[in-house]
C-alpha positions as CSV (number, residue, x, y, z in Angstrom):
1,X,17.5,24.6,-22.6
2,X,19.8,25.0,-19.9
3,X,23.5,24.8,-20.3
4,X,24.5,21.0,-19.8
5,X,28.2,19.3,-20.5
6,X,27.8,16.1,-20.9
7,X,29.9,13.1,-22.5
8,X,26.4,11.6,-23.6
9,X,24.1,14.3,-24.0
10,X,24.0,14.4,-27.4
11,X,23.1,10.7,-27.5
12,X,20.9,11.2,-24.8
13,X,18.6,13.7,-26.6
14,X,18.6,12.0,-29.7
15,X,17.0,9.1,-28.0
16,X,15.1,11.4,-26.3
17,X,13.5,12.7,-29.3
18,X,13.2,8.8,-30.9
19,X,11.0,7.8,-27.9
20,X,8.6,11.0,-27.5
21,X,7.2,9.8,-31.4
22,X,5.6,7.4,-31.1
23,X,4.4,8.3,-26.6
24,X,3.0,11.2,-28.2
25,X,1.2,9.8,-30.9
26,X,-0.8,7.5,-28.7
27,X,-1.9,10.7,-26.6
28,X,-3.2,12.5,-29.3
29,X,-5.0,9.6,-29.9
30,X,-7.0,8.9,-26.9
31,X,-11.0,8.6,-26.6
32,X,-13.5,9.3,-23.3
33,X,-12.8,6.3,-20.8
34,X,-15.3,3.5,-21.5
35,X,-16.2,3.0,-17.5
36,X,-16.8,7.0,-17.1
37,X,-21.2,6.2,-16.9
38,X,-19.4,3.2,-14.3
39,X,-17.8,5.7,-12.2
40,X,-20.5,7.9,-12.2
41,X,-23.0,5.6,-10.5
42,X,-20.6,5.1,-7.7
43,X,-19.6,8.9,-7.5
44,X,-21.0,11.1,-4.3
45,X,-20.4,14.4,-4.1
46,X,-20.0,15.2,-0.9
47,X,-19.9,18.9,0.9
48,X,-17.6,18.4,3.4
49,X,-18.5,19.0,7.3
50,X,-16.9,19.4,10.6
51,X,-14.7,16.5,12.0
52,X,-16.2,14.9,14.8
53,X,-14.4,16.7,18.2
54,X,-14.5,14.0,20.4
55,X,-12.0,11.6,18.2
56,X,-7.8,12.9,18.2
57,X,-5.7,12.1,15.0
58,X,-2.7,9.6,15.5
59,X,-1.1,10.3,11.9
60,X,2.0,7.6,11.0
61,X,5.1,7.7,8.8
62,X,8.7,6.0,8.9
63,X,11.5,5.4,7.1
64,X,14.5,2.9,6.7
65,X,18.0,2.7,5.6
66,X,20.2,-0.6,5.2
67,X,23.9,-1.4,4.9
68,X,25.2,-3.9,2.8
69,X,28.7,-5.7,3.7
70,X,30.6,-8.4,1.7
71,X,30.0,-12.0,1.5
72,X,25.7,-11.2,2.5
73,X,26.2,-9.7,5.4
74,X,23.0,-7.0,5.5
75,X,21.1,-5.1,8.3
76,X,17.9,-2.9,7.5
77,X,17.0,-0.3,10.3
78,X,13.6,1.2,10.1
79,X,12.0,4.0,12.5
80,X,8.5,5.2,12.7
81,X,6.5,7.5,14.6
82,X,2.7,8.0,15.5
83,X,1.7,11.8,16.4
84,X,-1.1,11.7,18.3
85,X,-3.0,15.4,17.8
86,X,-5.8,16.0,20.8
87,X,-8.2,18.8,21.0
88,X,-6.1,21.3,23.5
89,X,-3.9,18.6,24.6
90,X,-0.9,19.7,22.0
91,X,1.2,16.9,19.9
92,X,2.2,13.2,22.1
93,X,4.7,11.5,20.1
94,X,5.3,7.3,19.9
95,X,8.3,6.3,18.4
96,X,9.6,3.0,17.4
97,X,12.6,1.0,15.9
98,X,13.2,-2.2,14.2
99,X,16.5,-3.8,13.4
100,X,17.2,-6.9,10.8
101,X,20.4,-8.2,11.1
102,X,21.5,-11.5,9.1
103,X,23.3,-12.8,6.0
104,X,21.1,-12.3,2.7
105,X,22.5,-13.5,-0.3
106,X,18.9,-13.0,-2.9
107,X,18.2,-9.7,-4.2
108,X,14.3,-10.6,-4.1
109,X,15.3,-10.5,0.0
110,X,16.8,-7.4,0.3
111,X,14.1,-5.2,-1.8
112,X,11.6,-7.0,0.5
113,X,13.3,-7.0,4.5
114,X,13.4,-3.3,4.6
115,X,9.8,-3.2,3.5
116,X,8.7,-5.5,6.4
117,X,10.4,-3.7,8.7
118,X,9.6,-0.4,8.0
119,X,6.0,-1.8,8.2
120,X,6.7,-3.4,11.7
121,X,8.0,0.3,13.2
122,X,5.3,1.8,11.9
123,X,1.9,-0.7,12.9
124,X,3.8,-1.0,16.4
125,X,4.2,2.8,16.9
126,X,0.8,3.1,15.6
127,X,-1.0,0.6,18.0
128,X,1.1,1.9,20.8
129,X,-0.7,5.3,20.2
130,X,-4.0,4.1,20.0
131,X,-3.6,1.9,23.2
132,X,-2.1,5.3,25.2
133,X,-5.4,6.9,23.2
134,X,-7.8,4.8,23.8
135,X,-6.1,4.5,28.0
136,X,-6.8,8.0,27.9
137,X,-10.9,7.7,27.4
138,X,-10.6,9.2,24.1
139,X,-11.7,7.6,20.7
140,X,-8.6,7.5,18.1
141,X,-8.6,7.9,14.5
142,X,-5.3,6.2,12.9
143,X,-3.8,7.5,9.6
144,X,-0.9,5.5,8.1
145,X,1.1,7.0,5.6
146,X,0.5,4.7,2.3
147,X,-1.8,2.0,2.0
148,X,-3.1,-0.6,4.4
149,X,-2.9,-3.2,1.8
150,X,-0.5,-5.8,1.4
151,X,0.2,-5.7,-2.4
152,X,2.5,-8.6,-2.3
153,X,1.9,-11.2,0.0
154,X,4.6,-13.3,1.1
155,X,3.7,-16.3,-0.2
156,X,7.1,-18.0,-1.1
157,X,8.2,-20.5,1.3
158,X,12.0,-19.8,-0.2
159,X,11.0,-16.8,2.5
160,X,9.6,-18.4,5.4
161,X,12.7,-20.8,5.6
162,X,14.9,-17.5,5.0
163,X,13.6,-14.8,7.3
164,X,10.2,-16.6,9.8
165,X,10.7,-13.9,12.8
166,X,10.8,-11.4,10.7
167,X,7.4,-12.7,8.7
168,X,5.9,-13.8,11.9
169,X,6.7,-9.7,13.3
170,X,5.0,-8.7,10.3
171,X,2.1,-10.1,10.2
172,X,1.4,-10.2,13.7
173,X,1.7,-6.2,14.0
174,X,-0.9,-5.9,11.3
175,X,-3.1,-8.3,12.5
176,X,-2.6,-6.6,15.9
177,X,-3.7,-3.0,14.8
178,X,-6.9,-4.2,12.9
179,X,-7.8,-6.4,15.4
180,X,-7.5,-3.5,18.3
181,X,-9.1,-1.4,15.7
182,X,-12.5,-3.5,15.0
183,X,-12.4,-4.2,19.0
184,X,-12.4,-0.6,20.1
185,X,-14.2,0.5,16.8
186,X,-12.3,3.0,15.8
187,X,-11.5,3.9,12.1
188,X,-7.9,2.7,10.7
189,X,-6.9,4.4,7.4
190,X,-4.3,5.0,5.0
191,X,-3.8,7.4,2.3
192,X,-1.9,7.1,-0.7
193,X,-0.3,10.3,-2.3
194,X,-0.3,8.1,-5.7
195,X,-1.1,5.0,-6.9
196,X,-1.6,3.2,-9.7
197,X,-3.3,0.1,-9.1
198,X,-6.5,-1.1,-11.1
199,X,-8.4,-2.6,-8.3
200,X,-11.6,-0.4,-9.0
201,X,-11.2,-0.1,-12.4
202,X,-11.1,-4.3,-13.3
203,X,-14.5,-4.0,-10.5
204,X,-16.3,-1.8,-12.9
205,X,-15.5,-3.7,-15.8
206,X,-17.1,-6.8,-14.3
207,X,-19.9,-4.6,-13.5
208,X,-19.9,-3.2,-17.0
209,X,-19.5,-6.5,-19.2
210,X,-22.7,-8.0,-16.5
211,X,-25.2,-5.4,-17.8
212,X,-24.3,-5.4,-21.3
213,X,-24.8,-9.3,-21.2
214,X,-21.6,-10.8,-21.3
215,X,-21.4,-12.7,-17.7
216,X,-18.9,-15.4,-19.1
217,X,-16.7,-12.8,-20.2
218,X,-16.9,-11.3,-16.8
219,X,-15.7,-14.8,-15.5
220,X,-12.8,-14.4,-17.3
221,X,-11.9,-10.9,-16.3
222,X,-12.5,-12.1,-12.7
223,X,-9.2,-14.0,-13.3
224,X,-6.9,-10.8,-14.0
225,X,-5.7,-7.9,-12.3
226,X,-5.4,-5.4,-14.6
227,X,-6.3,-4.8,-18.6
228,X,-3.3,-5.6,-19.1
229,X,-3.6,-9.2,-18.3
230,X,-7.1,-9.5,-20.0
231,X,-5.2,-8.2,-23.1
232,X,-2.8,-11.3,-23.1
233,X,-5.9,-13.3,-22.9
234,X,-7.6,-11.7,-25.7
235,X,-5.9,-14.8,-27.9
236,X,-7.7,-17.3,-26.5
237,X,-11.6,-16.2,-26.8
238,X,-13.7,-16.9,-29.1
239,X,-14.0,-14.1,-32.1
240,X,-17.3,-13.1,-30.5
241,X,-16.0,-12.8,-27.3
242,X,-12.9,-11.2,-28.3
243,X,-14.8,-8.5,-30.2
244,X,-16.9,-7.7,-27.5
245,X,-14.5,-7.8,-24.3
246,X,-12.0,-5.4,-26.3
247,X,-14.7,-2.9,-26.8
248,X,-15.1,-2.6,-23.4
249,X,-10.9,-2.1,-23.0
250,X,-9.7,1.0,-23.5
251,X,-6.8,2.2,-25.7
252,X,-4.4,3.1,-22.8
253,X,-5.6,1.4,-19.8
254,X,-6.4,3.9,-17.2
255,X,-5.0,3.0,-13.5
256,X,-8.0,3.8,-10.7
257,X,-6.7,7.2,-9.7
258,X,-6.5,8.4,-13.3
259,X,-10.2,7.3,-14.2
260,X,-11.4,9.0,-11.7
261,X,-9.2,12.1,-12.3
262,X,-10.9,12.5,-15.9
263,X,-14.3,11.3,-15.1
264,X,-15.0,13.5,-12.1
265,X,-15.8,17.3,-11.9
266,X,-17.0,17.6,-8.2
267,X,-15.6,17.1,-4.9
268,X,-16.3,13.9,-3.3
269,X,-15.8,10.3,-2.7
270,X,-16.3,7.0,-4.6
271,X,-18.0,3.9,-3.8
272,X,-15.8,1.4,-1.5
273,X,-14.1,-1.7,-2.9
274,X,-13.1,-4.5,-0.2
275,X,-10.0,-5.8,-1.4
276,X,-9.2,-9.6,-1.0
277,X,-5.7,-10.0,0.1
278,X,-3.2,-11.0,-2.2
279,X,-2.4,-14.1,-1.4
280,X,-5.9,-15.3,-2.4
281,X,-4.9,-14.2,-6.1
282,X,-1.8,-15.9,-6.6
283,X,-3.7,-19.2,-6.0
284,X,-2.2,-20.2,-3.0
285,X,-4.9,-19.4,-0.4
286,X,-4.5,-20.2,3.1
287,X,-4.8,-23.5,3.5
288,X,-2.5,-24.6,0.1
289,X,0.1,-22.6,1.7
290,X,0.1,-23.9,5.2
291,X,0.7,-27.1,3.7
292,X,3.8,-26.0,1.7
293,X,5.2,-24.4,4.5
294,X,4.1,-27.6,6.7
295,X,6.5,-29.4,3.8
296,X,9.1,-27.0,3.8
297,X,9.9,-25.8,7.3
298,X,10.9,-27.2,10.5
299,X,7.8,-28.2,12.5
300,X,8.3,-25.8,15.2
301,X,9.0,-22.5,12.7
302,X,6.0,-23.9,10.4
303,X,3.5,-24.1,13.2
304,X,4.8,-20.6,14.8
305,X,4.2,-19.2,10.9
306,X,1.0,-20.8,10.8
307,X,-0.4,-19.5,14.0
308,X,0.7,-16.1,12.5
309,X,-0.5,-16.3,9.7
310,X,-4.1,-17.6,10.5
311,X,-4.3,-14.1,13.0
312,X,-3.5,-12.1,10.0
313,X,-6.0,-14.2,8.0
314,X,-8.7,-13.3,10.3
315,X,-8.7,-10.0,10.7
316,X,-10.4,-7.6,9.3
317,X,-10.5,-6.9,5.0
318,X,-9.6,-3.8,3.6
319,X,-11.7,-1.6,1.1
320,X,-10.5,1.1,-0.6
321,X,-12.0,4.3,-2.1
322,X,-11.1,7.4,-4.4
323,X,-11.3,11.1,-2.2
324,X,-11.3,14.3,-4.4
325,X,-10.9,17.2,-1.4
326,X,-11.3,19.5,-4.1
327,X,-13.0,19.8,-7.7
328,X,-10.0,20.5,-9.5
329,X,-7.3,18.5,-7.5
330,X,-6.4,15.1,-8.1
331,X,-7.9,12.2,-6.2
332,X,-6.3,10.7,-3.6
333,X,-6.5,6.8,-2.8
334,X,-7.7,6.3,1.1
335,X,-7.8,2.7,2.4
336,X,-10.0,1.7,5.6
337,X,-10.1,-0.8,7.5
338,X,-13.9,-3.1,6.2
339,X,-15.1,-3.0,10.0
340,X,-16.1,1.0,10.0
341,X,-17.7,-0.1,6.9
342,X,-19.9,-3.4,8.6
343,X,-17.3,-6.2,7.5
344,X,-15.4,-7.1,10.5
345,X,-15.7,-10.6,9.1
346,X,-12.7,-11.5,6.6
347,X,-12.9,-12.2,3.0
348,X,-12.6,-15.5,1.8
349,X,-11.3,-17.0,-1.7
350,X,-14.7,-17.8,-3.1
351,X,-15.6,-14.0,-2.6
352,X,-12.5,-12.1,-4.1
353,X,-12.8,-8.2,-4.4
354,X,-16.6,-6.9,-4.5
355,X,-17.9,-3.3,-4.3
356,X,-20.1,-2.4,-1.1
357,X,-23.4,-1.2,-3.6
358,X,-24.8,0.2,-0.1
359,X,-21.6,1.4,2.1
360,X,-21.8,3.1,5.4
361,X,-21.7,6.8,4.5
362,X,-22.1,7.8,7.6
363,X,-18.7,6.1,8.5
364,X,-17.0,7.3,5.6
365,X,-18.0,10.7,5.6
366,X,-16.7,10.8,9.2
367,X,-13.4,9.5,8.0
368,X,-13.5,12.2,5.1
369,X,-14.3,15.4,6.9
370,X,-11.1,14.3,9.4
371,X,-8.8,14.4,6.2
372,X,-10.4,17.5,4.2
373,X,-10.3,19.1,7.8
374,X,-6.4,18.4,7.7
375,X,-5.9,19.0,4.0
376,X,-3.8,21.4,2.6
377,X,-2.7,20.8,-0.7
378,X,-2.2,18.2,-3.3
379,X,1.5,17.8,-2.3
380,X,1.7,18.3,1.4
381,X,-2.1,17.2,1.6
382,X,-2.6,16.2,5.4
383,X,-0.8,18.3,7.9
384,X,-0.4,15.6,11.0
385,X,1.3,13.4,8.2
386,X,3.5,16.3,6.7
387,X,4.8,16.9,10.6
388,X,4.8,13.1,11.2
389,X,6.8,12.8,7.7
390,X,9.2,15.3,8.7
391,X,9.6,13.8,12.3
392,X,10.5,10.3,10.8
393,X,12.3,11.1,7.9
394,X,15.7,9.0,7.5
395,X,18.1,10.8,5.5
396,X,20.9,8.7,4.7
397,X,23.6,10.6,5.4
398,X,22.2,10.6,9.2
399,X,22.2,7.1,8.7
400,X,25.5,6.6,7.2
401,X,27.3,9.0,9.8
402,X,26.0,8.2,13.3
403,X,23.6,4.8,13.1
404,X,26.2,2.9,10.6
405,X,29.0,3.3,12.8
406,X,27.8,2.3,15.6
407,X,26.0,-0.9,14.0
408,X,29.2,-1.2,12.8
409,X,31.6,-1.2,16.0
410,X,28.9,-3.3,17.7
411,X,28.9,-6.2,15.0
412,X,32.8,-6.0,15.5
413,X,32.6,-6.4,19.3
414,X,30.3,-9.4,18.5
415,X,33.1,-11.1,16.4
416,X,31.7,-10.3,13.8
417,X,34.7,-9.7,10.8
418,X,33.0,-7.0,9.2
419,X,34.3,-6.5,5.2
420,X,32.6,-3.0,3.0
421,X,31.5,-3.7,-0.1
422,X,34.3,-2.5,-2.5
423,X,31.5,-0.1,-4.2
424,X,31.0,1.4,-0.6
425,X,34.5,1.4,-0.3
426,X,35.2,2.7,-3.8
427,X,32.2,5.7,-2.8
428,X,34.2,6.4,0.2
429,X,37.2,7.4,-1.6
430,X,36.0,9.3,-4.6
């Protein structure tokens, strides 16, 4: 152990101890995965080949910083770059920059305004690359940093009312990419350094508790998003159908990346899933919403939301799949846009998340050999994003020293009476 002093160390390992017990008991205690012969019917092991030579890489990352005043005052600055890598052309770099100024007074608000604009800088610095690509005569591949999906929709009218623009931004630069994407046909992709979502795991299980002959049990699973939910639900079967649904559940649920981690000894790719969006889960599918909002919102801001949001609405699905570059490294989680994959059309309600049982290989093997071609490790993994990472990082002491002030002396030149927090102001002193 190293040396620490520490007024609460003591404590600290004591509790330490107390909450290894009973952690380590349960993974002692852990059985094979019950969806490993699942997984295994939608595994390809795939050799990977040459990238194709005529496409150039656009890789994508940002960052984002925010300053918080007294009395709501808030602003979120997020920059992004694309690096655009052509065969013997060298690097072309697009940059970007968003800026959210306004008074914010709900915590919910400020964990998600940064989010949105960070997303903004980096779909418009993305699409701007493409565009110069595609202006260029050459055929673009786009890799985003993360994942493609919108985990959390903004569904909350609470935000419409609060931030619209901002919304409106967002979901219009998304909607733009995929749309110049599935126009131009060229593949749009993000990749995911970890997750832990359960999307393809919950698919399996319907698949699982179909064949075994349980297809009103799978009903009910087709409700939840993870095992976690079904297990809250477990209460309300029937004995029989309790019985057999938890036999299909395992002890520690196993998030997607980690089932196929320990079910998978060969490099290669899993079967795609297209992902419904979000919004479609929490019940309030497109045209519920636009009737809240219709409710809630001035006429003009609802209709402008609206016209955004049926763009967004319309473009095309997501799918996502597991990539093992290597047999012993850990999967990565790649998302793709569903028209490289013959859905340009978007999902609707009614169809929820379903598993392409006869994807376009040829597409995805494409998308594949361009990352393995890049790949470098499990933690730096994708060269073009490593440089692109590095380009847009946002430390915050850059932030704090020359973007603050400036934000700063122009909010003051504006009127604006601008008041530090007293913890900023207490940070400053110490």
């Amino acid at each position: 152990m190293s040396g620490v002093s520490d007024l609460f160390f003591d404590e600290f390992y004591a509790e330490l101890e107390t909450a290894m017990e009973d952690y380590v008991n349960l993974e002692h205690d852990l059985e094979p995965p019950r969806l490993a012969d699942e997984l295994a019917d939608r595994w390809h092991p795939y050799i990977f080949g040459d990238r194709n030579p005529g496409e150039v890489l656009i890789s994508v990352d940002g960052g984002v910083q925010i300053s918080r005043f007294a009395y709501g005052g808030f602003v979120a600055v997020a920059r992004a770059c694309a690096l655009t890598h052509a065969p013997g052309d060298g690097r072309r770099l697009t940059k970007r920059v968003k800026i959210q100024i306004q008074e914010v007074y709900d915590n919910r608000d400020r964990g998600f305004i940064p989010g949105y604009a960070r997303t903004i800088s980096e779909y418009k610095a993305a699409a701007g690359a493409a565009r110069e690509a595609l202006d260029r005569g050459l055929k673009p591949v786009v890799l985003m940093d993360g994942s493609l999906y919108m985990g959390r929709f903004p569904y909350a009218p609470r935000e419409y009312h609060h931030h619209p623009s901002l919304i409106i931004e967002l979901l219009d630069s998304v909607a733009d990419l995929r749309t110049l994407a599935r126009n131009h046909n060229f593949p749009l992709v993000g990749i995911s350094k970890d997750s832990s979502v359960f999307y393809f795991h919950m698919e399996l299980l319907k698949v699982a508790l179909f064949r075994a002959g349980h297809p009103r049990i799978r009903m009910l699973v087709g409700d939840a998003s993870s095992p976690f939910d079904l297990r809250l639900k477990l209460g309300i079967l029937e004995e029989q159908d309790r019985v057999a649904l938890e036999s299909f559940l395992d002890r520690r649920p196993l998030c997607d990346s980690a089932l196929v981690h320990l079910c998978t000894k060969s490099q290669g790719y899993t079967h795609p899933l297209l992902i419904a969006p979000s919004l479609y889960r929490s019940g309030s599918e497109g045209g519920a919403l636009y009737k809240r909002l219709e409710l809630n919102l001035p006429q003009e801001t609802a209709d402008a939301v609206i016209t955004s949001l049926r763009r967004f609405l319309s473009s095309p699905p997501v799918a996502v799949f597991y990539w093992k570059p290597a047999p012993n490294s850990r999967p990565f989680r790649v998302d793709v846009s569903g028209h490289s994959l013959g859905r340009s059309k978007p999902l609707i309600p009614s169809e929820g998340n379903y598993l392409l049982e006869t994807p376009d290989h040829r597409s995805m093997k494409g998308v594949i050999n361009h990352l393995h071609y890049w790949y470098c490790n499990d933690v730096e993994y994708n060269i073009p994003l490593k440089q692109a990472d590095v380009l847009a990082h946002f430390d915050r002491n850059l932030y704090t020293t020359k973007y603050e002030p400036f934000i700063i002396n122009r909010l003051e030149r504006a009127g604006v009476d601008i008041l530090g927090t007293r913890r900023n102001l207490r940070e400053m002193k110490a």
